[in-house]
Each structure stands twice: as C-alpha cells, then as structure tokens.
N, C-alpha and C positions, 0 to 999 in steps of 0.2 A: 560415584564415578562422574567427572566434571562434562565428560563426553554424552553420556548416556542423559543426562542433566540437560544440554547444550540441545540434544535432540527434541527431547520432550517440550522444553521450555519456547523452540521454535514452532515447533508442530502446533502446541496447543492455543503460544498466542496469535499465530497465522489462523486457525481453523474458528477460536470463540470467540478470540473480539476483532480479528480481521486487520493485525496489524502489519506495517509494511517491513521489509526488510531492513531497511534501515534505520526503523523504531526499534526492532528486535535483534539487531548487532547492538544498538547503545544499551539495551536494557541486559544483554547478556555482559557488557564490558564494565558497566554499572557492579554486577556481582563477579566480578575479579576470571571472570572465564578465560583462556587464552585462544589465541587468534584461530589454532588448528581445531579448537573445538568449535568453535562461531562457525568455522569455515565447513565443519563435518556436520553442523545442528541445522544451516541452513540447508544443505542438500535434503535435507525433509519436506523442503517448500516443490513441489512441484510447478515448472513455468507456466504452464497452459492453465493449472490452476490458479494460481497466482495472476494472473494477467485477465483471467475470468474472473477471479471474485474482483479483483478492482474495478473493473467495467459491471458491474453488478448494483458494486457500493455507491459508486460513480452514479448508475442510472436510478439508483433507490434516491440520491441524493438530490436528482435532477428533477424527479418527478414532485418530491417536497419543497421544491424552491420556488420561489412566487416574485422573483429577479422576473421585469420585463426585456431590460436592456441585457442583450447576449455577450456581450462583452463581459458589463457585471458579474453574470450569472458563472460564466468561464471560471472567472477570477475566483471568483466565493467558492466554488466547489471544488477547484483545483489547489486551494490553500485548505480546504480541509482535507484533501485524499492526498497531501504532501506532510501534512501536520498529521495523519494517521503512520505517515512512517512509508508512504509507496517514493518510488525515483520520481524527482518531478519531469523529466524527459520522457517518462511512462505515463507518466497522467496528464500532461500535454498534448502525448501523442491522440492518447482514447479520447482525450475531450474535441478535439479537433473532428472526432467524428459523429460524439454525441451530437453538441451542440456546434452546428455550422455557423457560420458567419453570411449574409448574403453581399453578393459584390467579388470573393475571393474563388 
C-alpha cells in the first residue's frame, strides 16, 4: 500500500536520521509516490516536533563548531540543517536565536 509506505517512510526518516521535509518529499518522489500520499505521509511529522528536533540538531551542531566569527559559524551550520532537508526560512529563523549577532 503506496500510502501506508508513504507514512512509515516519513515517520522513520524524520524520527532516525532526522531528515527534513523537504529531503523526505524528494526521497519519496525519487520512489515514484504520488503527491496525495507525500502529502498523507508527511502528516506523520508532528510541527512542535519537528521545529524541536531542528533546534536540537541545530544546537548539537553549535556546540561541535569551533567557527570563531558568528557570521561564519551562521552560515556553516544553517547549510548543513538546509542540506539535511529542514525549510531554510526555518533554520534561519532558529539560528537567528541560537547564535546572535552583536550590534543587531
């Protein structure tokens, strides 16, 4: 069942390897899914969790960075949590509260 397929395959790579929505719409269109099952498989992703484990991944990532200039540091960790497949308007937004900027 391409639905029931659609769910699992959202759920699990959301939950084990922590991929973002948008990694996990292309890996389900990759395997020939259609739009209403992408669309039924993400409803598995709950938003509060999903907007927490980014902010998690984000500050696990933050904490292994050895970037002195905040600017740098922004950039390198916001192309990896956009390159895991999260909205980069979402990971913009969280990083703008990990790391501040001083002056703004």
């Amino acid at each position: 069942n391409e639905d029931r397929f659609a769910k699992a395959y959202a759920g699990g790579k959301f939950r084990v390897k922590q991929w973002g929505k948008i990694k996990i719409i292309n890996g389900l269109k990759a395997k020939g899914v259609s739009k209403n099952c992408i669309k039924s498989g993400l409803k598995e992703i709950d938003e509060d969790d999903y907007q927490a484990t980014l902010k998690i991944l984000l500050e696990k990532k933050i904490a292994s960075n050895t970037e002195s200039n905040p600017f740098k540091q922004r950039d390198k960790i916001g192309r990896y949590a956009i390159a895991k497949g999260f909205e980069p308007e979402l990971v913009w937004e969280i990083l703008k509260e990990l790391i501040p900027i001083q002056g703004k």
